[in-house]
N, C-alpha and C positions, 0 to 999 in steps of 0.2 A: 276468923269467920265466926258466925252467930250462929248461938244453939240451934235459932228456931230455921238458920237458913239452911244449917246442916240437917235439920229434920224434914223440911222441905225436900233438901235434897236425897233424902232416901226414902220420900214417898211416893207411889205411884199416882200422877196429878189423876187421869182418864180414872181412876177407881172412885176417886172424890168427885169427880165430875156425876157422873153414875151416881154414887151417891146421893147424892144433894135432888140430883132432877128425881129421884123416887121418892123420898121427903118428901119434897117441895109438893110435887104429885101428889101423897097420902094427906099431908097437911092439909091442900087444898079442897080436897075430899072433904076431910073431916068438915072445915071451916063450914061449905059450903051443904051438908048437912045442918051444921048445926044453926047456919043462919037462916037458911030456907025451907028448911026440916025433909030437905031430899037433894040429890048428885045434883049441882049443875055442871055440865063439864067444860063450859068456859071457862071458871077458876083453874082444873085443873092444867089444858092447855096455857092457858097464860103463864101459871105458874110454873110447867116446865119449862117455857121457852126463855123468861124469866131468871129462872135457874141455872140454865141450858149455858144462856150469853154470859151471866155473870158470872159462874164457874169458868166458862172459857176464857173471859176476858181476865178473871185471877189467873189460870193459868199461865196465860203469857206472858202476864206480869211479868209470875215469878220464874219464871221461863230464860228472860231478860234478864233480870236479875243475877238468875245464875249464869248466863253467857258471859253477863259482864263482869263478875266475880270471877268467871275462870281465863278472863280475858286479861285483866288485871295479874290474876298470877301468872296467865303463860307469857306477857308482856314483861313483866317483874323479873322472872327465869330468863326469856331472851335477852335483858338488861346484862345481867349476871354472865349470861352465857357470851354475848360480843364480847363485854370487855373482856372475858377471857381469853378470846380469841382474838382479839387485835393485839394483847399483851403478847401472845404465842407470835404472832404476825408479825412484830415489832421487834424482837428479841431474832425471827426466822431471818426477817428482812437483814437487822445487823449484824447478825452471824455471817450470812450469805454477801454482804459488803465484804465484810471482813475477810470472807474465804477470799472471792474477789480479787479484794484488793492484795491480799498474798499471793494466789496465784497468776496476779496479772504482773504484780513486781516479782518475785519470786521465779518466772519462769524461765525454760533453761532455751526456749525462741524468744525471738523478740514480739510485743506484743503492743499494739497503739492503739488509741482510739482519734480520729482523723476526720475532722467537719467536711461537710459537704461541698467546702470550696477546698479541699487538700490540705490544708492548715491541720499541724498535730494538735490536738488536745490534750493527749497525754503518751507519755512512751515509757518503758520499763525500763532496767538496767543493759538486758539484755541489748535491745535492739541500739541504743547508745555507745555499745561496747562494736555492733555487729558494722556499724558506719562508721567509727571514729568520734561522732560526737556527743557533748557533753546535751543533758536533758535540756538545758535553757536555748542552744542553739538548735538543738530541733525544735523544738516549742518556736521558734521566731521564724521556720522556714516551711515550707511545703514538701509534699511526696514529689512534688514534679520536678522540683529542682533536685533532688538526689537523681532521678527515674534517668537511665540514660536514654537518650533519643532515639536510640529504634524502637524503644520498649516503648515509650510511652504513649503513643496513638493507640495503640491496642490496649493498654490500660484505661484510657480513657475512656476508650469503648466501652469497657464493661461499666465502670463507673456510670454512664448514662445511661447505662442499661437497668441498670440498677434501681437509679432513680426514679426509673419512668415504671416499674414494675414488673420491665419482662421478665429477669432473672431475680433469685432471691438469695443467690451467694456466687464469687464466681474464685476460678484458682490460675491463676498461671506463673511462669519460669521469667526472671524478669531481671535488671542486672540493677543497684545500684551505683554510684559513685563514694567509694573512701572520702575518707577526709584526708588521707593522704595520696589520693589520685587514683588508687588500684580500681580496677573494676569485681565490684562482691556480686557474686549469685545467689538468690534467695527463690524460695519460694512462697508465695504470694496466698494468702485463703483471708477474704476478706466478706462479712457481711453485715447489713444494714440494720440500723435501729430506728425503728419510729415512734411519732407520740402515739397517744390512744386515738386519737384520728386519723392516724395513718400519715400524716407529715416525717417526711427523712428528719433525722436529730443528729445521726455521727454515725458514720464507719466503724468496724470492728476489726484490724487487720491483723491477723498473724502473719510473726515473716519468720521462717526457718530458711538456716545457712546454709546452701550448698553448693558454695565453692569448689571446696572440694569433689564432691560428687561430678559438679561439670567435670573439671578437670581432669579427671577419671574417665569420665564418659566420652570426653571429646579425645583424650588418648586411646582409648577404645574404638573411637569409632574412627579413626588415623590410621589405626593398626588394620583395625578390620577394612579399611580403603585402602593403603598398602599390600594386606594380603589378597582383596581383590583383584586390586591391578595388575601384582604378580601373576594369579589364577592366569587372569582376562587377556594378558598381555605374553602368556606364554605358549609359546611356539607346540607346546604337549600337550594331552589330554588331560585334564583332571579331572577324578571323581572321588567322591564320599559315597557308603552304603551303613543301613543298619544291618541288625541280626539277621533280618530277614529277606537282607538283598536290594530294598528300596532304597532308592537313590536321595539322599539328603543335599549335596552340592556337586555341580557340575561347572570347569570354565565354561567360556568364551570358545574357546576352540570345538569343545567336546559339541555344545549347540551348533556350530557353524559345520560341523563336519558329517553331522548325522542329519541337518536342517530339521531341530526341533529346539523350540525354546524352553526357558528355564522354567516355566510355568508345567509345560508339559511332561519333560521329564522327571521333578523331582516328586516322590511318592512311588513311581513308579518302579515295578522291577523289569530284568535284562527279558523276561518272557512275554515282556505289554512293548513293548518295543522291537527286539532285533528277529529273526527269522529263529525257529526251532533249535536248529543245528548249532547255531552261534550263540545263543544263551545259555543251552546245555552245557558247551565248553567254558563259557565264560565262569560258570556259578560252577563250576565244580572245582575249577583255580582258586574261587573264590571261597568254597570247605575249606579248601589244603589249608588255607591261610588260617582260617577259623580253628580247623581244628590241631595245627601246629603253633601260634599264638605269634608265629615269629614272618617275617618279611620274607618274600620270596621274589622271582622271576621268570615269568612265560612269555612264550611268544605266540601270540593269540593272529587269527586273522576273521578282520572283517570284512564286508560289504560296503563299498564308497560306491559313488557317483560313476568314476571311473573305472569300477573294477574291485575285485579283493586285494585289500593292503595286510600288508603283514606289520606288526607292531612287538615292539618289546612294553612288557606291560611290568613293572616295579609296584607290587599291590604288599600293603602290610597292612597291621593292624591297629584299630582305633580304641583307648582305655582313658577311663574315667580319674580323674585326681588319688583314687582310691585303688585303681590297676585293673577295675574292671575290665570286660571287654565289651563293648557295645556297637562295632561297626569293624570296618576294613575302607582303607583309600586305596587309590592306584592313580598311576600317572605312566602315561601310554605316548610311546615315542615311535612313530611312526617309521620305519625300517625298509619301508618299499623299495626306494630308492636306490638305500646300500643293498641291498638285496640283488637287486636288478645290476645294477654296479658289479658286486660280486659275482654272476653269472656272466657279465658279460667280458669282466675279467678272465675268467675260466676258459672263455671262448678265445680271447684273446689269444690266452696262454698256448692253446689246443693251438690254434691257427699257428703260432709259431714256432712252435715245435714240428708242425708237420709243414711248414716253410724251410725251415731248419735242417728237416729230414729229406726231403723231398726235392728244395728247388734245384732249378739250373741254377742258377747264379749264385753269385758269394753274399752269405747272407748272416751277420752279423750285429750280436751285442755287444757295445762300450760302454763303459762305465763314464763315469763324469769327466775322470784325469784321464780316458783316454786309455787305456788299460781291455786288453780283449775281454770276455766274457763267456763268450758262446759264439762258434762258427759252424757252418754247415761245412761237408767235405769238399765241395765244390771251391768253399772259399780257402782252405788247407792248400788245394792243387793250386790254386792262382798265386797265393804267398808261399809257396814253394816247403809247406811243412805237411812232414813224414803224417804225423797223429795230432791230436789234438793239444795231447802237454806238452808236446812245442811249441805251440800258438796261445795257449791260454797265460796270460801273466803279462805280457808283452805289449808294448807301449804303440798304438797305431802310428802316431804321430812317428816313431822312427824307422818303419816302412815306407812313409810318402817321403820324395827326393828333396832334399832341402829347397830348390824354388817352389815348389809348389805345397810346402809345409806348413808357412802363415795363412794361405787360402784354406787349404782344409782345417788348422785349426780355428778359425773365425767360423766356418762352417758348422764346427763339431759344438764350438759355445751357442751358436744360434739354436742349434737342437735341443741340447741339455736347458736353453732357456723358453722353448718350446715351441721352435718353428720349424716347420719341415723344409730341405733346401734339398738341390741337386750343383753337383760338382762332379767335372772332369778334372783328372790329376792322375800324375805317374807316380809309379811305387816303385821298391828294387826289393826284389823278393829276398828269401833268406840264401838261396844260392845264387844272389847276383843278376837275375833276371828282370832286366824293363821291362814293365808292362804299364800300360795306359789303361785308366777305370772312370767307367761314370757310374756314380752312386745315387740313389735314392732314399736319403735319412729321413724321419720321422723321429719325435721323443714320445717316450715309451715308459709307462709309470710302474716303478716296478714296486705291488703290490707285499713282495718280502720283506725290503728294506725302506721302502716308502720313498727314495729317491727315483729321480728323473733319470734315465739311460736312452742311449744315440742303440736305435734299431735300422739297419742299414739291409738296402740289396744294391747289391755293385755287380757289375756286368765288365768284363775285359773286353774291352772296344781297341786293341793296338792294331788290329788291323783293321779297322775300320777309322782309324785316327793317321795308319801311313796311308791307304786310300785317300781319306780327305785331305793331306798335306800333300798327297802327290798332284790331288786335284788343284788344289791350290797352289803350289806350284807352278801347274800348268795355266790358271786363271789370271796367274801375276808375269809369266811371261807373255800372252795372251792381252792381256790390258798394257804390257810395255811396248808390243806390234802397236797396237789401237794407236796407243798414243805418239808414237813413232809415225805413224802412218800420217794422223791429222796433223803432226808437225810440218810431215814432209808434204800434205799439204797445203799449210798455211805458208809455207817459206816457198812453194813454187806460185803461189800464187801472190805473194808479197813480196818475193826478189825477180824472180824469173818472167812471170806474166806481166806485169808490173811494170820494169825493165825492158821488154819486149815488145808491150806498148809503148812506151817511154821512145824505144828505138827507129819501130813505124812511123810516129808521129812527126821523130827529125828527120828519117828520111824523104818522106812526102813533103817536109817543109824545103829537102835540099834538092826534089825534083822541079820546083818552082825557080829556087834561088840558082841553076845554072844557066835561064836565060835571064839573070840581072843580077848577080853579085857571085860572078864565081869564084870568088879567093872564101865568099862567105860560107857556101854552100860545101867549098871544101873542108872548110873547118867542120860544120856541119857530120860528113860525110865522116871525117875521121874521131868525130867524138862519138857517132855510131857505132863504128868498129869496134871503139876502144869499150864501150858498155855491148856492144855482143860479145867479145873476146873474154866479159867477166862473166856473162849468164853462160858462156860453153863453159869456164873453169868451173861455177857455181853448180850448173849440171853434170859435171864430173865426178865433182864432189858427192854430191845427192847418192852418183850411179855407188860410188865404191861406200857410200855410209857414213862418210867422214864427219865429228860433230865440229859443230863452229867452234870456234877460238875465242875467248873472252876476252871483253873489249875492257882496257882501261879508262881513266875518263875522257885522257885527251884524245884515245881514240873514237870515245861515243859522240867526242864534240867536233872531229875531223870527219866523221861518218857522216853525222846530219849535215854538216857544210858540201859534202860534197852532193847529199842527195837535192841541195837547195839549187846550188851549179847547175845540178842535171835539167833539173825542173825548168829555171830558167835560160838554160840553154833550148830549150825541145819547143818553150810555147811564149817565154817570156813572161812566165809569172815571177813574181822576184819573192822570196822568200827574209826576211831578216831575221837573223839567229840575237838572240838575247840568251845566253848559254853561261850559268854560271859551273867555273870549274870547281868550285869544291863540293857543289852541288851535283855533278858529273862522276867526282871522284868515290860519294855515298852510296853510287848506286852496286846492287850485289851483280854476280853477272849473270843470272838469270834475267835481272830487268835490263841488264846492256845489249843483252841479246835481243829480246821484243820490244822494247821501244822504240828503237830504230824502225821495225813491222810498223807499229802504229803510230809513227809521222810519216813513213811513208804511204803510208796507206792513207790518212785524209792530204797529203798534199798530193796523191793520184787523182781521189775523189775534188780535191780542187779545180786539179787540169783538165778533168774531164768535164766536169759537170757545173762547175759555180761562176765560171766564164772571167773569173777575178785577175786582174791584177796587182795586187799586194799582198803577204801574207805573214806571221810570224811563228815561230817557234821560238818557246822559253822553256828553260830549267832552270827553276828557283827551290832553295832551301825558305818555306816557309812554317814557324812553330816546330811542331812535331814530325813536318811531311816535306815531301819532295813535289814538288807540283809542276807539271809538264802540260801546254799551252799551246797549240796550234789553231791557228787563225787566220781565214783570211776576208774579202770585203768583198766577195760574189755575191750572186743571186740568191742563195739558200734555199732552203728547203722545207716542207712543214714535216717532222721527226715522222707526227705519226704516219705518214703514207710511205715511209721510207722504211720504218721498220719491218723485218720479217723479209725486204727485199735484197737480193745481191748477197754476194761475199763477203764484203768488203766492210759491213756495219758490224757483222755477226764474227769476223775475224779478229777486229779489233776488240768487242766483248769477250772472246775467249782468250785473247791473250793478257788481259787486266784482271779476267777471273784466275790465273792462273802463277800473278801477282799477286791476289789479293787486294788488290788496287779499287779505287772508285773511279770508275769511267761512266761523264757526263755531255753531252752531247747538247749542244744549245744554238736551234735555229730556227729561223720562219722566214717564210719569201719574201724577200727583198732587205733582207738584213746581215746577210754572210753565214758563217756558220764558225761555230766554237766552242773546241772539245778539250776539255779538261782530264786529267787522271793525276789523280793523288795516290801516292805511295805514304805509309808510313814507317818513318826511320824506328829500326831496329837494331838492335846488339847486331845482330848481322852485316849490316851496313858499315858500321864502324869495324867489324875484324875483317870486312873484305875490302875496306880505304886503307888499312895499318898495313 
């Protein structure tokens, strides 16, 4: 810089300005004296004004001047001063690369930068090591193709999220793919770099390993599903409390049983919930615990739905890794039940004892094998012992009479397996006395020994057992009259009546045949005789009781031969016999006896009523049976208007009922009629033909 500008620059211009206009003024003064010889003061104005501009306009000159001089140096300085600062800038920038780029290879996550189509740009050691592969093969592939497929739509998501500027960093839990197929958990902090116009240029993503941590975590939360389901799933109460009595975990049961949910209970204490009385008791179980350190047991009762339950409550306490103490659990097992059980055992018990003390009847416990237990005196007097330690030890089973010994043990098993039965059956007491007992057993749980025991009351009925037999008795000779009686008269109205008609008929035939065939009529007359001279024996017989004689075959087949004679002797129906003998020879003699009844009986119902002349009778062995056939080619009959009517349909039904026989009856008007009875061959059959 210049002397003169440096002396410029330390003068006051405004004082020179000043100056100059009072000069310039005096000067012009003076001048205009000396030219005029007096003031004019046009010089002097001009002169200042003059002066005025051209001092001002130096001024600014140098005004100028020195702006631009100092503009120059602070230009010159700023010169000096960027490059300083871009040097610093340029050294920051490379340092700050450098940190960078060690910290981005260098790091103990893995770390990438990843373009905007998912293509890596660049990957550390780290995250090469964290997938299996080498830096060149991630370099060739994508995030998406690692990214396992449930993850990936939600990373996607944020990625456009990203781009479009909603969000400006985002994190989440995400799985790759190994290079050797495992699935890695990482976690994910990725954000965006743009140019100076705000264009996306590359991703920033850090990935930390946390494999292990899932792993951990999903075993934790296994456990903790596990110990929930236990909680949720068990039949008890449970609860968690802190120091101060508030409930921290409750199950499933504990909410279902008080109908409050888990929201509502925990936080709360036993005095925001249960009635006065029951939280008092409950929290003062709940000191004992606190202030003894150690596990105890009470039995607490609440308020249900139904009533107050009584519970066994197992409450201990709850300590820190460190041994603190910081809470109390309990788990609460609901005891109503046994409770109610155990009193009503009690009652039981009372009832049998004063059953025991008190009844009439014999009234006793057995053990399983049978073995006495306990009898009242009642039941001492019936088995004939003195005191009780005569009877106690002693095997029931060898007081009932050996027939009647498998029924009452089958009896005594049914009990002991728990069904109540009743049994009559005789005993022989200990001094040899029969008596007859009907018992009423029940099983009976005996709360000492935990088995099952036969509790019995038994009643001595032998006189009321020779009453019934004597009744009975008298019922079975009583139904042997009955049946006696319907014999006698099914046989007076099957031989006698029968026969007696039989007889009328040939005598009214032989009051005609004496004015035209009298040699005929006497025949007649004496085959009369000879069939009334059998119904007087037959009624003889009746009179004095006498039972029939069992017919052999030849005589079953000599019998119907002759009842065929009769018949066509009397009206001239002819009857032809088809009669096998060994088929005759099968029959027992109960059916030799009534069969002979039921051919005579529809060859009656022939002569009387079907107006026929021809008819058969067969005995044939066919298959399994004996089959017996009468038939003849009358008028017939329709069944159903005949049923219910006469003797004579309903005699031959009871005497097939009494075979066991099928008797079939088959006819309609103007077609004859034909009755069938099947017998079936039995062992019987055979030892009465041997």
């Amino acid at each position: 810089m210049s002397a003169l500008l440096l002396a410029f620059k330390r003068v006051n211009f405004w004082h020179f300005v000043w100056s100059a206009v009072v000069l310039s003024t005096l000067l012009s003064l003076l001048l205009s004296q000396l030219i005029h010889g007096h003031i004019v003061w046009e010089y002097p104005v001009a002169a200042t004004f003059i002066a005025f501009t051209v001092a001002s306009l130096l001024i600014y000159l140098i005004q100028r001047l020195r702006n631009l001089e100092q503009a120059l140096v602070e230009s010159a300085h700023h010169r000096a001063k960027d490059a300083t600062e871009r040097r610093r800038a340029d050294n920051a920038l490379l340092e700050s690369q450098e940190r960078f780029g060690n910290a981005f290879r260098d790091a103990a996550i893995g770390m990438a930068l990843v373009g905007t189509d998912g293509h890596w740009l660049q990957v550390n050691p780290a995250l090469c090591e964290l997938v299996g592969y080498t830096e060149q093969e991630l370099l060739a592939t994508t995030f998406q193709a690692l990214t396992h497929p449930a993850d990936l739509d939600v990373d996607l998501a944020f990625v456009r999220q990203m781009l479009t500027g909603e969000i400006r960093t985002y994190h989440m839990e995400k799985r790759y793919f190994h290079k050797q197929g495992q699935i890695v958990w990482i976690m994910l902090s990725v954000s965006l770099v743009r140019d100076p116009v705000g264009q996306p240029l590359y991703f920033i993503s850090q990935i930390q390993y946390i494999t292990e941590r899932k792993q951990v975590q999903e075993k934790l939360l296994e456990s903790e599903a596990r110990f929930r389901a236990i909680l949720d799933n068990s039949p008890t109460m449970i609860f968690l409390k802190d120091m101060e009595g508030r409930y921290l975990l409750v199950n499933r049961q504990f909410e279902s049983m008080f109908h409050l949910d888990h929201k509502t209970i925990v936080g709360k204490t036993d005095v925001e919930i249960f009635s006065p009385q029951q939280a008092a008791a409950v929290q003062a179980n709940d000191r004992e615990v606190v202030q003894g350190g150690v596990p105890l047991q009470f039995e607490e009762v609440a308020l249900h739905d139904d009533g107050p339950h009584t519970s066994i409550v197992f409450k201990f306490p709850l300590r820190t890794m460190e041994g603190t103490l910081y809470g109390i659990g309990g788990i609460t097992t609901d005891i109503t039940e046994r409770k109610q059980a155990e009193e009503e055992r009690k009652k039981q018990e009372l009832l049998v004892t004063l059953m025991l003390s008190t009844g009439p009847g014999c009234i006793k416990r057995l053990a399983a094998d049978g073995t006495l237990h306990q009898m009242n005196p009642a039941g001492l007097k019936m088995i004939e012992a003195d005191c009780e330690e005569d009877a106690l030890g002693l095997s029931v089973f060898n007081l009932v009479v050996p027939e009647h010994r498998a029924a009452f043990m089958e009896m005594h098993q049914d009990v002991i397996n728990g069904c109540a039965r009743t049994l009559q059956f005789e005993i022989l007491g200990l001094r040899g006395t029969r008596r007859w007992m009907e018992t009423y057993a029940v099983p009976f749980q005996n709360p000492v020994i935990g088995q099952t025991e036969h509790l019995a009351v038994t009643h001595d009925i032998t006189e009321r057992y020779r009453a019934e037999e004597a009744l009975r008795a008298s019922e079975e000779q009583l139904r042997k009259v009955l049946e006696e009686r319907e014999q006698l008269s099914q046989d007076l109205h099957d031989n006698i009546i029968q026969t007696i008609y039989a007889i009328g008929m040939s005598l009214e035939e032989s009051r005609y045949l004496f004015h035209e065939d009298l040699q005929k009529a006497d025949k007649k007359l004496e085959h009369a005789v000879a069939s009334l001279n059998r119904v007087i024996s037959d009624v003889r017989n009746y009179i004095v009781w006498d039972k029939h004689e069992a017919l052999s075959g030849q005589q079953f087949c000599a019998k119907l031969a002759e009842l065929a004679v009769t018949m066509e002797s009397v009206q001239g129906i002819h009857f032809s016999l088809d009669l096998a003998v060994e088929a005759a020879q099968r029959l027992t003699p109960l059916e030799a006896l009534h069969l002979p009844h039921i051919v005579q009986e529809a060859m009656s119902n022939s002569l009387r009523h079907s107006q026929s002349r021809n008819g058969l009778v067969s005995l044939q062995l066919q298959g399994g049976h004996l089959r017996l056939e009468i038939r003849d080619d009358g008028v017939g009959f329709n069944l159903e208007d005949a049923l219910g009517q006469g003797h004579g349909l309903q005699n031959m039904t009871a005497r097939a009922q009494k075979l066991s026989a099928h008797l079939q009856i088959v006819s309609k008007p103007g077609s004859g009629v034909q009755i069938l009875v099947e017998l079936p061959l039995e062992d019987q059959h055979a030892r009465a033909s041997s």
